[in-house]
C-alpha positions in Angstrom: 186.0 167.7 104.3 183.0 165.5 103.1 184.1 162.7 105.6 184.9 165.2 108.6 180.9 166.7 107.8 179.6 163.2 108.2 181.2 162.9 111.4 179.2 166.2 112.2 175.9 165.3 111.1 176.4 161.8 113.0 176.7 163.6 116.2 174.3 166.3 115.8 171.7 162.9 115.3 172.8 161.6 118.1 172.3 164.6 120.0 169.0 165.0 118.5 167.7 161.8 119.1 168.9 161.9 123.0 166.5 165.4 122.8 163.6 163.7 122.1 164.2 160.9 124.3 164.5 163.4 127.0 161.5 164.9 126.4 159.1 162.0 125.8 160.5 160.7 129.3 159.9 164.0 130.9 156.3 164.6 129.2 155.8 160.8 130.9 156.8 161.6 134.2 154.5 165.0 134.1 152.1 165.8 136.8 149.4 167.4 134.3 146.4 165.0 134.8 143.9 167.8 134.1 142.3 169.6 131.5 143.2 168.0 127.8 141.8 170.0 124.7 140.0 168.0 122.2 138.9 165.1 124.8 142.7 163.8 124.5 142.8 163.1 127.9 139.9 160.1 127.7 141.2 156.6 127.5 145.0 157.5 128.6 143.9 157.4 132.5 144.2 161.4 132.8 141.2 162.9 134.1 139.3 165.6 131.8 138.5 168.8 133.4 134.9 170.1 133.4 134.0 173.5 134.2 130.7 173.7 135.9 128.7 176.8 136.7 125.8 176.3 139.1 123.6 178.9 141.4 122.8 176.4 144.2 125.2 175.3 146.5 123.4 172.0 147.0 123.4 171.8 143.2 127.2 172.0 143.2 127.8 169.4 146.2 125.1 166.9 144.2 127.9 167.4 141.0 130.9 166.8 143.2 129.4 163.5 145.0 128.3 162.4 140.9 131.9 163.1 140.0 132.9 160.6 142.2 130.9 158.0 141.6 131.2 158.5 138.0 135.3 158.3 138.5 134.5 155.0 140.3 132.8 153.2 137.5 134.5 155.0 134.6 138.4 154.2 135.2 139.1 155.2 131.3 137.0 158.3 131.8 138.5 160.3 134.5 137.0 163.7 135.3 138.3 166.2 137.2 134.9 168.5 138.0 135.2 172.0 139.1 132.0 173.3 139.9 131.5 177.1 140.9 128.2 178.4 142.5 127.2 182.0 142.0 124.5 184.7 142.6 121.9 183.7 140.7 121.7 186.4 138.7 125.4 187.2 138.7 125.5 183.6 137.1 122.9 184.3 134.4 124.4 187.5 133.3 128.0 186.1 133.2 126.6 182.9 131.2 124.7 184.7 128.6 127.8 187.1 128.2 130.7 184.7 127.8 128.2 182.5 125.5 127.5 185.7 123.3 131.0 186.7 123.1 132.4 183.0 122.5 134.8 182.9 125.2 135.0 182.0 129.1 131.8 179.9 129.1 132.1 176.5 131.2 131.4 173.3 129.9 127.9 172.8 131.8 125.5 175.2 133.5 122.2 174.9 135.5 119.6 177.5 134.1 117.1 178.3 135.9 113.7 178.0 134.2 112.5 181.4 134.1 116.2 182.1 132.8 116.2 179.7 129.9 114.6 181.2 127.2 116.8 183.9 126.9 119.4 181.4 126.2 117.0 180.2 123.6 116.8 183.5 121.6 118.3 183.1 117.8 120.5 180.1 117.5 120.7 178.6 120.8 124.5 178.6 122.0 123.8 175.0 123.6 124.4 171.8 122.5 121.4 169.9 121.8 120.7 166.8 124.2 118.6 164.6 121.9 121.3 161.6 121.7 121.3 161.3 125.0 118.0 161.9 126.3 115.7 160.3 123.6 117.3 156.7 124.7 115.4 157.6 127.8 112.3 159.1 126.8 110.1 156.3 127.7 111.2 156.6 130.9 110.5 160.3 131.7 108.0 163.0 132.2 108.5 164.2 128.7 106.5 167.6 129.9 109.8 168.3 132.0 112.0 168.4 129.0 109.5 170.2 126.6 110.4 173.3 128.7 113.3 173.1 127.8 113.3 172.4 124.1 113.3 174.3 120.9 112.2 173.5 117.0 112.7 169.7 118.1 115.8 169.9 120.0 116.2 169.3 123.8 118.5 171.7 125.5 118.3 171.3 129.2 117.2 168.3 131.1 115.8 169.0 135.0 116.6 167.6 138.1 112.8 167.5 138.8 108.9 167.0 137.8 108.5 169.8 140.1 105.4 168.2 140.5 102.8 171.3 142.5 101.1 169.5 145.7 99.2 170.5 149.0 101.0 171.0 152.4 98.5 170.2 155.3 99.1 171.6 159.1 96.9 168.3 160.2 97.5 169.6 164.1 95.7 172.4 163.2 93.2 170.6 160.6 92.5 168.2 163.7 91.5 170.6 165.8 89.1 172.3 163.8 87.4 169.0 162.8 88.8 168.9 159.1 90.0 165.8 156.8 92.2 166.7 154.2 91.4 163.6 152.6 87.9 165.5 152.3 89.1 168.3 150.1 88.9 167.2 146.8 88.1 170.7 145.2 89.4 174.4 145.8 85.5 174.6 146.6 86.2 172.4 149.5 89.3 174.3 150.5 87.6 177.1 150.5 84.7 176.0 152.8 87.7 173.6 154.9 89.3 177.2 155.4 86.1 179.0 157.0 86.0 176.1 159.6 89.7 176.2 160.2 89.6 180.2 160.7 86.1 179.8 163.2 87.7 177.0 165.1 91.3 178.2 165.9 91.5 181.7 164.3 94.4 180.4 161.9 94.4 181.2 158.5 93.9 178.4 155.9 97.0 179.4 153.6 99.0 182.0 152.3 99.3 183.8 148.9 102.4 184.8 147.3 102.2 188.6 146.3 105.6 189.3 144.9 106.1 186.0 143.1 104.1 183.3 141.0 104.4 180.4 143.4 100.3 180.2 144.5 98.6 181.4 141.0 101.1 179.9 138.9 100.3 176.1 139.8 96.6 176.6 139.8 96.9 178.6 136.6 98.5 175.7 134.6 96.2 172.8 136.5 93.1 174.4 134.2 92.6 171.2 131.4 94.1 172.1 128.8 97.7 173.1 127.3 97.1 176.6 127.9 98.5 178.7 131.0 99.4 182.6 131.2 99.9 182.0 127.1 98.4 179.9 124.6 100.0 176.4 123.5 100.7 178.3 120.5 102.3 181.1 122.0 99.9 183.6 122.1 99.6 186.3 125.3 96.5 184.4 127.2 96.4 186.5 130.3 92.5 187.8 130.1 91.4 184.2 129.8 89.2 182.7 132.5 91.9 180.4 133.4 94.0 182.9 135.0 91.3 185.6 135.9 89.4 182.8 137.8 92.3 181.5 140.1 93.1 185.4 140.6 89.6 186.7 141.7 89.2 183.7 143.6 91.9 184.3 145.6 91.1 187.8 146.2 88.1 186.8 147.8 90.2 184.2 149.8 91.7 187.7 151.0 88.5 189.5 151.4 87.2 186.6 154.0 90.6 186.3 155.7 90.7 182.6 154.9 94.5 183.2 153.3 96.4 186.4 153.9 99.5 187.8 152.1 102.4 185.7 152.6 105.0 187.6 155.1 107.8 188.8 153.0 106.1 188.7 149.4 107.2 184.7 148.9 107.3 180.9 150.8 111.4 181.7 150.8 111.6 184.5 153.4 112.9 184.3 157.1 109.7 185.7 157.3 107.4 183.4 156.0 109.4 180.2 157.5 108.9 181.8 160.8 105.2 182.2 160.8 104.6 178.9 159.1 106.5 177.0 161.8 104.8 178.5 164.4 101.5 177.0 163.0 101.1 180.6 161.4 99.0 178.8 158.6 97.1 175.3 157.8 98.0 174.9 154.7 100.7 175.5 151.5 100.6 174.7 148.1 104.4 174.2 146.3 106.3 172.0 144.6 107.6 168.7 146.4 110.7 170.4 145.6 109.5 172.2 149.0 110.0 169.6 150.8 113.8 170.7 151.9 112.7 173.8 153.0 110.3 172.2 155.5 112.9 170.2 156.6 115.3 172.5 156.9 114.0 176.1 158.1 110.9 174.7 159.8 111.6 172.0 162.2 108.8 172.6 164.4 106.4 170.8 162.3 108.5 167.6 161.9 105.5 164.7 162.2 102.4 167.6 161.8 102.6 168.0 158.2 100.8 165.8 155.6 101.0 165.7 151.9 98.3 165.5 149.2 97.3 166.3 145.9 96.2 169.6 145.1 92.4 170.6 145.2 91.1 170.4 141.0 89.1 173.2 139.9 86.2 170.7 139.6 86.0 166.8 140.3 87.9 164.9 137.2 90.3 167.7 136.8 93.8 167.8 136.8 95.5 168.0 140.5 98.6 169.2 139.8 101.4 171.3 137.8 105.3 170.7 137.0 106.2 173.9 138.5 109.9 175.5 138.4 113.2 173.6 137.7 116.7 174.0 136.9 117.9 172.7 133.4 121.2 172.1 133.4 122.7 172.5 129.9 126.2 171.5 127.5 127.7 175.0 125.9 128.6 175.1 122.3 132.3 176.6 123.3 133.2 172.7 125.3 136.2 171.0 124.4 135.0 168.2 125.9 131.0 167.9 124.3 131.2 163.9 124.4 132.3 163.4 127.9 130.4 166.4 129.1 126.8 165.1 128.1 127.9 161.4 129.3 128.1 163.0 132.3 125.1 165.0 132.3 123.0 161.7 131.1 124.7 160.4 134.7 124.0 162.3 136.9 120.2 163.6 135.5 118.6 160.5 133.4 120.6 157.2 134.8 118.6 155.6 137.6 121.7 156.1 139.6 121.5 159.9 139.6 117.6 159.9 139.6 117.5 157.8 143.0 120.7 160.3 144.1 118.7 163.3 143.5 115.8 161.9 145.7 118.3 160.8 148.7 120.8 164.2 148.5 118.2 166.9 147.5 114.8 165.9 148.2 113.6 166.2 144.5 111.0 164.4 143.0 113.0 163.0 140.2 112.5 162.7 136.6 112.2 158.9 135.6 109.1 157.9 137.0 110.2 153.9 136.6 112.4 155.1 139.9 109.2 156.6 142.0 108.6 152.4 143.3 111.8 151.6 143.6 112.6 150.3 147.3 115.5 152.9 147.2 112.8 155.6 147.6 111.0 153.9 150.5 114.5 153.5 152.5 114.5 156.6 155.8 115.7 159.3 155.3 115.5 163.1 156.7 112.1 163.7 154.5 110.8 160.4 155.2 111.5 160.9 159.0 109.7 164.4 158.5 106.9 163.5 156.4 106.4 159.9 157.4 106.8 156.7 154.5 104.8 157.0 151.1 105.8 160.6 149.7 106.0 158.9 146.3 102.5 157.4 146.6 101.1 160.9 146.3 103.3 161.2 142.8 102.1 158.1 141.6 98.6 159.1 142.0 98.8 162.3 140.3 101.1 160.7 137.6 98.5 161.2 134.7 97.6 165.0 135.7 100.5 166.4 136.1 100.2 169.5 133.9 102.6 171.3 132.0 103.8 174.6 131.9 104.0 176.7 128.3 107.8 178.2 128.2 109.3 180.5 125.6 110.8 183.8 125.0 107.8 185.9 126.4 108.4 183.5 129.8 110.6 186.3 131.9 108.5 189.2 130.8 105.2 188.1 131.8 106.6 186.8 135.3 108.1 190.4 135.7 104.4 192.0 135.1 103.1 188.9 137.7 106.1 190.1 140.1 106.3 193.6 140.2 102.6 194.7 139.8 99.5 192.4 138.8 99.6 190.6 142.0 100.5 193.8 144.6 97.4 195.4 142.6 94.7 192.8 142.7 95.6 191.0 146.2 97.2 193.7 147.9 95.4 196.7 146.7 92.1 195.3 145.8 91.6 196.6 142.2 89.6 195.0 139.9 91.2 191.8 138.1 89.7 191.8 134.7 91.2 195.4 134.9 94.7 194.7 136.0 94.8 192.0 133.7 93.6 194.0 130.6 95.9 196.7 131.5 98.9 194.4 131.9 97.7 192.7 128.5 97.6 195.8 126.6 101.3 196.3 127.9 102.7 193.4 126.6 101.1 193.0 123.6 
């Protein structure tokens, strides 16, 4: 018997061992390249899938073209990216949900500033970026990530300075005799915009009455670290800096120099349309704008001209880092190493900097990239605008102001939004008034 169970156990090895043969060879010849828990997948040629979440289509096809570049130069560190766009506020909600419950949250995100600091609240469910962004520190407008930072960590990181500058009409500046070169204070607009309006019955500019976009820049341009709150955090909105820019652009109103924008905001159908048809002399945004000159208003290819903003008096600051998009690493990644390697690529490698400039028009972060010949070479904005965009950032470099960001941030643009503006500009109350009413409602 003990012989005849030998001969039993010898074949039930053998059968065994031809098991696990079997399926080592089969696991071999598998198809599954993708998605690999605990980063298993880096360093045995299978790509890693990452799970984006974006709310900007051209966001999402900037990820896709960094995928493939990064799958060129990182043959050991295959990705396999699959970015989703979304509503924006569709996307927001479904973030802050799946990151609060601990489950269904992608790997990366793009949050949009205003958004961010309710992703901020308690103990932030993002991965600080310090180890990869404070190699490159030196490098960028440290302002930019500020924004998006909390008790010493950095959580987002931008695609942009956002830096706020002047759009001139010069067709119609030309023909009412007026050098933008000239208008050095919002003094000197204001006097460039009665000669504009007596010479070809055009309005200077237009003023944003259901969003922030024309009071926030020239808000956060005052000297100073102080905006709609205090550097400190404190509710600031009776201060002169913000009840200045407000009452003077009420008068602006009052002597038809500016008139409400058409549609509340510079994004409407609206607005595009009466700005291409030399509607208006003059816009003050973001050189993030840029795109949307080039792509809703084609009629004013070759008439418009760039500059710094006007300064509140001669010395001061000309501009603002206005709006942005940081994008950020979720706590729930299996993948938290290959996912911020990434990130760094695409948002604080030259590489990706001088990509953001060529595929979305951006002003981008590292300012060592603003003189590189890359950004000189024609291009859709270039052809629009004509050569030296990044001259104009380069002069400004030094007064580019930042904005104060926190928890209070989406309320207080709510109150801008939805009733301080449509009551001082629109209705012509009183703005000490509406602003010590809307103060006494936050408080």
């Amino acid at each position: 018997m003990e012989q005849g169970g030998n001969e039993v156990k010898k074949h039930l090895l053998a059968v065994l061992s031809l098991l696990v043969v079997l399926m080592v060879f089969l696991s071999a010849c598998s198809g599954n390249q993708t998605e690999q828990p605990g980063e298993k997948g880096q360093g045995n040629g299978k790509a890693v899938k990452l799970q984006l979440w974006t709310f900007n289509e051209l966001h999402q096809k900037f990820y896709e073209e960094m995928a493939k570049r990064w799958n060129s130069s990182n043959p050991d560190r295959q990705i396999q990216l699959a970015a989703n766009t979304f509503p924006y506020d569709d996307m927001h909600n479904k973030l802050l949900i799946a990151l609060q419950s601990g489950t269904g949250a992608p790997d990366l995100a793009d949050i949009e500033l205003n958004k961010f600091p309710n992703f901020l609240k308690g103990e932030p469910q993002l991965l600080p970026l310090n180890d990869i962004v404070e190699p490159e520190l030196s490098n960028l407008v440290k302002s930019r990530l500020d924004i998006y930072a909390k008790d010493g960590s950095y959580y987002g990181i931008d695609f942009h300075v956002g830096a706020a500058v002047i759009y001139y009409n010069k067709e119609i500046l030309d023909k009412a005799g007026v050098n933008p070169d000239d208008i050095r204070t919002w003094a000197d607009f204001e006097e460039a915009g009665k000669q504009v309006l007596a010479k070809t019955g055009v309005p200077m500019t237009t003023l944003e009455t259901a969003d922030m976009w024309s009071l926030w820049p020239q808000v956060s341009q005052a000297p100073g670290n102080d905006d709609f709150q205090t550097a400190d955090g404190q509710l600031n909105l009776t201060s002169p800096i913000v009840l200045e820019p407000l009452k003077w652009q009420q008068n602006l109103l009052n002597q038809k120099i500016a008139i409400p924008v058409p549609g509340g905001n510079h994004h409407t159908e609206e607005y595009y349309g009466l700005m291409n048809s030399g509607g208006s002399a003059s816009v003050w945004m973001p050189m993030w704008y840029m795109g949307r000159f080039t792509d809703y208003m084609p009629d004013l290819k070759g008439k418009m001209v760039i500059k710094p903003m006007p300064a509140w008096k001669a010395g001061d600051p000309r501009s603002a880092g206005m709006g942005g998009t940081g994008t950020a690493v979720t706590k729930t990644t299996q993948n938290a190493e290959l996912a911020k390697a990434f990130l760094a690529f695409c948002k604080l490698s030259k590489e990706g900097n001088i990509e953001i400039w060529k595929q979305l028009g951006f002003d981008p972060l590292r300012s060592d990239v603003w003189t590189d010949p890359a950004l000189s070479e024609p291009n859709k904005f270039t052809d629009y605008f004509g050569p030296g965009i990044f001259d104009i950032l380069s002069e400004v470099k030094d007064e580019i102001e930042g904005v104060n960001i926190n928890e209070k941030t989406p309320t207080i643009s709510d109150a801008f939004k939805t009733s301080i503006l449509v009551r001082t500009l629109l209705d012509k109350e009183d703005p000490a008034k509406v602003l010590q009413d809307a103060a006494g409602q936050l408080k």
